[in-house]
Structure formats: C-alpha cells, structure tokens
C-alpha positions in Angstrom: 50.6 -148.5 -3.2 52.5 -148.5 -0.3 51.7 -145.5 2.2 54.5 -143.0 2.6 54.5 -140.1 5.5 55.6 -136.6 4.6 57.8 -135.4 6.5 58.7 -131.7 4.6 56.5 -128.9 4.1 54.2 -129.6 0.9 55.3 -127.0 -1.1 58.8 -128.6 -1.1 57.0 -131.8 -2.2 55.5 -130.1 -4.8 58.3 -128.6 -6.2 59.9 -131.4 -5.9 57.4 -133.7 -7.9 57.2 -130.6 -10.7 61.4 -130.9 -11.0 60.9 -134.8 -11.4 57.7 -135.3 -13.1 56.8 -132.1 -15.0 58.2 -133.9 -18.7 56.4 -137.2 -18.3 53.4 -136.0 -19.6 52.6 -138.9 -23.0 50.5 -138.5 -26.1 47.9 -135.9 -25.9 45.9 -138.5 -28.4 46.6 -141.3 -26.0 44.9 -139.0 -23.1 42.1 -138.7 -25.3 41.6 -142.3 -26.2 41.7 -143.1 -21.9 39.5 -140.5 -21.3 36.8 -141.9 -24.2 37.2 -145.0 -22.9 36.9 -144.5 -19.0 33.2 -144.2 -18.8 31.8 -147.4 -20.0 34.4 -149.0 -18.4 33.9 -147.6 -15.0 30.3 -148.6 -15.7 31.1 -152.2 -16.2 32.8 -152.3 -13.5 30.6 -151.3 -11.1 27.7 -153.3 -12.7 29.7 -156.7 -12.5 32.0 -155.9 -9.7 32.5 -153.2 -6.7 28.4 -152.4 -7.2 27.5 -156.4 -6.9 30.0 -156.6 -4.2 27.3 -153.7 -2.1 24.2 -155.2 -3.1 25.1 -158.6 -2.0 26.9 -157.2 1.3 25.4 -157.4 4.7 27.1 -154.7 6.3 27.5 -155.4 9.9 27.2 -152.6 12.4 29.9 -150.0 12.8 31.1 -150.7 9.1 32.1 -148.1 6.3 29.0 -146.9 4.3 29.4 -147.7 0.9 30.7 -144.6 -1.6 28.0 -142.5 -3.6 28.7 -142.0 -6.9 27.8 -138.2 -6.4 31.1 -138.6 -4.3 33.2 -140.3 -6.6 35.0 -138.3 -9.5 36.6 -140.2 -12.1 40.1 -138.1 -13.7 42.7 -139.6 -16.0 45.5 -137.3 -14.9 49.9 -136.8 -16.0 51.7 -138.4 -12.7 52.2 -134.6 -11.6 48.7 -133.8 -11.8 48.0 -136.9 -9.3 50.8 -135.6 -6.7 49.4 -132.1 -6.8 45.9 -133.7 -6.2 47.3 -135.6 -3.1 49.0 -133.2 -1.4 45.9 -130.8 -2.0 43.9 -133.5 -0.4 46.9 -133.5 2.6 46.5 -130.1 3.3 42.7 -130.2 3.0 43.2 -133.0 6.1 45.3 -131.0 8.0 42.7 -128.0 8.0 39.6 -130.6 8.9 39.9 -130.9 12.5 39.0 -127.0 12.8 36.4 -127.1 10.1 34.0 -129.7 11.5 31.5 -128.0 13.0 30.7 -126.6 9.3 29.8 -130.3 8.5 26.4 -131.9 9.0 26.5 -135.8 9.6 30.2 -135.5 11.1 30.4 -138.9 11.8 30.6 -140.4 7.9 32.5 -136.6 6.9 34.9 -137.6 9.7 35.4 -141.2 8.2 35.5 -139.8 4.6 38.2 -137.6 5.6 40.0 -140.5 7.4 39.9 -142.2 5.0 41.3 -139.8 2.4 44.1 -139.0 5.2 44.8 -142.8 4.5 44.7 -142.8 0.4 45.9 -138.9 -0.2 49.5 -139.4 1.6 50.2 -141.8 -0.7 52.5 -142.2 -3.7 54.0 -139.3 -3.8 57.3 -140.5 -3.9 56.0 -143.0 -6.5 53.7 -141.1 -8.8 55.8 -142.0 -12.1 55.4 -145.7 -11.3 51.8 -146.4 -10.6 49.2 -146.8 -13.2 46.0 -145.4 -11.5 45.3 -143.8 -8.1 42.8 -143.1 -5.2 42.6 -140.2 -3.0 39.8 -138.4 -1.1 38.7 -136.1 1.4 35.1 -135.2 2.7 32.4 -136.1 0.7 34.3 -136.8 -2.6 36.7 -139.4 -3.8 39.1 -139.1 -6.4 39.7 -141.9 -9.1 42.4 -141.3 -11.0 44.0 -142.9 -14.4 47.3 -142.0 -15.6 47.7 -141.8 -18.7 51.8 -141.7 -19.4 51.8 -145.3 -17.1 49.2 -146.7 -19.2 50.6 -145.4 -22.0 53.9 -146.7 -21.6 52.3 -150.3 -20.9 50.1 -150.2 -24.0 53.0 -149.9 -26.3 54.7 -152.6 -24.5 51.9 -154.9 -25.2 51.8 -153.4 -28.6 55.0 -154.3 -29.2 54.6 -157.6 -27.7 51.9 -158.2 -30.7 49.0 -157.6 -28.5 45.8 -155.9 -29.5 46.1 -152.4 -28.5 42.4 -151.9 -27.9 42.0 -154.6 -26.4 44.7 -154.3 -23.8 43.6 -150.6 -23.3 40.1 -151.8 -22.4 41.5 -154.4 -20.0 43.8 -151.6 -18.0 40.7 -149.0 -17.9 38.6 -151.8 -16.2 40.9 -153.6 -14.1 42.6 -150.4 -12.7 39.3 -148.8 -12.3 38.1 -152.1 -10.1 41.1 -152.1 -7.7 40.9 -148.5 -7.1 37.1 -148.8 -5.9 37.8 -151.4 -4.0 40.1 -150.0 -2.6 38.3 -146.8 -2.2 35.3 -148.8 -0.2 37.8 -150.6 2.2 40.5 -148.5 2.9 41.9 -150.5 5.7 43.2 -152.9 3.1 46.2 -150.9 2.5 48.1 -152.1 6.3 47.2 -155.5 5.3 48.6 -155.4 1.9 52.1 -154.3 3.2 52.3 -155.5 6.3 55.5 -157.9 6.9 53.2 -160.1 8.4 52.1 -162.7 6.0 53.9 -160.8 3.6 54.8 -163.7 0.4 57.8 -163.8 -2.2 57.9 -164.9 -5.1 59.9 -165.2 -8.1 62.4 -162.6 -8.6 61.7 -161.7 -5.3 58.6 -160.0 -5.6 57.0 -159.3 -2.5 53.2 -159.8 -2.2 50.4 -160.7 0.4 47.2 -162.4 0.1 44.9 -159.5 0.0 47.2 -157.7 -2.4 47.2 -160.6 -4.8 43.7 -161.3 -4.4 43.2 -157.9 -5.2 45.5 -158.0 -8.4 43.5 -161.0 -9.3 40.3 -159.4 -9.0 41.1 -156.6 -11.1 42.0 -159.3 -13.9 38.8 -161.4 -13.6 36.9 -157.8 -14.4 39.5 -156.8 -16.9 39.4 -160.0 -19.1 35.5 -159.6 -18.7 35.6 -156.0 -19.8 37.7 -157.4 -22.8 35.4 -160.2 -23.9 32.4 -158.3 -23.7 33.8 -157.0 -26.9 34.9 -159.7 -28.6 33.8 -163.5 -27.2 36.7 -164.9 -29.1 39.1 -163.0 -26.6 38.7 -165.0 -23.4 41.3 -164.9 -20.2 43.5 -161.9 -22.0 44.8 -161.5 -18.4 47.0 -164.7 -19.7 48.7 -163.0 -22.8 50.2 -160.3 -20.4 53.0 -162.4 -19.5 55.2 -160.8 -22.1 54.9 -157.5 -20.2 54.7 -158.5 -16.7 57.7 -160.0 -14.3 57.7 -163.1 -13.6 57.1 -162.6 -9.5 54.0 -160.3 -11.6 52.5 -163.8 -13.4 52.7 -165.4 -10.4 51.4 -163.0 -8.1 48.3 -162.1 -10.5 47.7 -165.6 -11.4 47.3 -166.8 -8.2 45.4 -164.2 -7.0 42.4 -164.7 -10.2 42.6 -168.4 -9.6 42.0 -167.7 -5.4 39.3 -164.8 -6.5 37.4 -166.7 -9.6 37.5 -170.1 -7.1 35.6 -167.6 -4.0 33.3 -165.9 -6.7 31.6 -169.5 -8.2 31.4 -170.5 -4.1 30.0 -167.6 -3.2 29.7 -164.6 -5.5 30.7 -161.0 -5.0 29.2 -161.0 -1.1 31.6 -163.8 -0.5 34.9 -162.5 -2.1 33.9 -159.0 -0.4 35.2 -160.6 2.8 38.7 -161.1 1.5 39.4 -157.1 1.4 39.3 -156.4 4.9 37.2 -158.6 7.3 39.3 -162.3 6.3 42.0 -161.7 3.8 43.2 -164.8 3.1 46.7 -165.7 4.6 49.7 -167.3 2.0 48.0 -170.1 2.9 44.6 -169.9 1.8 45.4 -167.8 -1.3 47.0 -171.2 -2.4 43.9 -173.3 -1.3 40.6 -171.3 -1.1 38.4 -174.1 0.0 40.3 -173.6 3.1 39.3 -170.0 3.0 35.9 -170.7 2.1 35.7 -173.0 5.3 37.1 -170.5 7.9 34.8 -167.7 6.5 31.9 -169.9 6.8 32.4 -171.3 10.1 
C-alpha cells in the first residue's frame, strides 16, 4: 500500500489505468459470490475486531474520532473501478479547500478529507496487484474488494487443494479488517514504509513491524471468520503457505504470533496501540513481552 504522488493531470492517469486495466475484469459469478459474502463478513469483523478495538479504546485528546458506519461504504470493485474511485476522490481533495465553508463541523470534515488525501492517492500505479482498498473523502469512506485479485488467489488456493469457500471467507474478513484498520488510523501508512525500522526477510521481502502486525491481525480475524463455520478448520492462515512467498509466511506469521501474544495480554484496547501510538519496532515484533512492557510503563 505504498503511497504514490501524481504528478500528471488525472485524466492522463485515467486513461492510462483504462489502457492497462480495462481487460482484467474476472468472473462475473465470482463478483457475485464476493459481493454475497461481504456482508456477514464485514459484520464479523467489526464485532470481533476494528468495533472491539473502539469500545475498549480510551481515546486521548486530539485523537481521530472513530468512523460511522453511515460513513463507510463497502464496494467489491474490477482494479479499474478502484483507480477511477481514487482519482475521483483526488480531485474531490483538490476542490475542498474552496468548499469548506459549506461544511458544518469543519474540524472532523477537514480530518476526513485528510485523511482521504492520504488513502485516495494511493495505488494507482498498483491497482492490478492489490487485493482490497481504502479511500475517502468528507464524511464517507470507501472499502473496496477486488474481485479479479481475489479471484486470481482463490483458484490458486483451489488449485493448491484448498477449500474454496473456505479460503474465500478467510480473504473477505481478513481484507476487510486491515482496510478498517487502516481506515481508523491513517497515519499507519508512513510507518509501514518508512526505511526506518524497515525488516527483510526471506527473498528479500521488505516489511516493518506495524505492517506485519497488521498482516497478522488480519489473519487472526480471517482464520476466526473461517472457523466460525466449521470448528474443525482451526489456524487456516497456516495452509496458505502454498500460495504465499516465502518472505509472505514469514512476515504474516510473525506478525499473528506478535498480534494473538498482545490480544491474550491485553485484548483489542491493547493491540490498538500497535497501529499508530507504539508500533512495535523489529525488535518487539520478535518478542512482544518487550512491547507489552514499554506500552505499559
């Protein structure tokens, strides 16, 4: 998710994103199947993760409101539809500073729209690769799904002789948890790629420890989204090796074993901290106790 700064006029980057994206559209039955399943699924994941994470937080003064769900919209959406969304949310920013005084309560419209400045200029050069997607302005947010991505990634796992539902289920959830996350703490995305603390791992793959806490979070609530459904089908998270890289495993699996350690210490108010007031550093995602212990001081 790595933010990327326009620098052409937006019609040229829509153009451009129809030339290269336009045919990457997937199974229309596929699209259906997301779009059945993204409800419950957002649902349990609000229930046992971002909404647990808000009733258990003590926001101190000066910190983001938490996000209405009158101003969230969930979309499962072709990789062009999510770049046309952004760069309508771009040009929405760029027009804000001379529509404020229409606003009532400027202050959280103003942060709103910040924060969608933050979310909506991203990806756009990387709309084919990502699996889901946040972007904003005002008084709405924008979760989106998309479905070619996930598509692509449940054959794999198909293929791989994994359960199809089942690993659908597990990507609706899990994709749906980072993105609110996200959504709620937007200053997690110059943490995440920031050199500083930046970690590599096998292959090379480049992480931090917010970003792989984060990756791990979403798998906690995945492979409880999954097992929910059938108790037999515990830690699925695991049987994605087949379909992940190897610096993936590594990354994800650290990042669960950092997140479910914080959560049995301390619950959802307790892992909240990681996104944005303590991320952990390489460090800490490696030993949480020692996280736990500079939090708690």
């Amino acid at each position: 998710m790595k933010e990327i700064k326009l620098d052409f006029d937006l019609l040229t980057a829509e153009r451009l994103a129809e030339k290269q994206l336009s045919n990457f559209r997937g199974s229309t039955e596929f699209r259906a199947r997301l779009q059945e399943e993204i409800g419950a699924a957002d649902m349990f994941a609000r229930i046992n993760g971002t909404d647990a994470m808000a009733a258990e937080s003590s926001l101190s003064e000066g910190a983001p409101a938490e996000l209405t769900e009158e101003q969230v919209f969930l979309q499962v959406v072709t990789p062009l539809e999510s770049v046309q969304r952004q760069l309508e949310i771009q040009q929405r920013h760029r027009n804000f500073k001379g529509e404020q005084a229409r606003y009532r309560n400027q202050k959280e419209r103003a942060r709103l729209a910040e924060q969608g400045q933050q979310l909506g200029t991203s990806l756009v050069a990387q709309g084919h690769q990502t699996a889901s997607l946040l972007t904003g302005f005002s008084d709405r947010l924008y979760v989106m799904l998309v479905a070619p991505i996930i598509e692509e990634q449940n054959t794999q796992a198909v293929e791989a002789g994994l359960d199809g539902t089942a690993h659908l289920r597990f990507m609706t959830a899990s994709e749906l948890t980072l993105q609110r996350v996200l959504g709620a703490n937007p200053q997690m995305q110059e943490m995440m790629y920031s050199p500083l603390g930046a970690i590599t791992l096998t292959g090379g793959y480049t992480t931090s420890g917010v970003s792989s806490a984060w990756l791990g979070y979403g798998d906690v609530i995945g492979d409880e989204y999954v097992e929910a459904f059938n108790p037999e089908e515990q830690r699925f998270s695991r049987r994605l090796t087949g379909i992940r890289t190897p610096g993936e495993v590594q990354a994800h699996s650290l990042g669960r074993a950092f997140a479910s350690n914080i959560l049995e210490a301390g619950g959802a108010r307790l892992l909240n901290k990681a996104w944005a007031e303590a991320p952990p550093t390489p460090h800490e995602l490696r030993a949480p106790e020692q996280w736990i212990r500079r939090v708690r001081l």
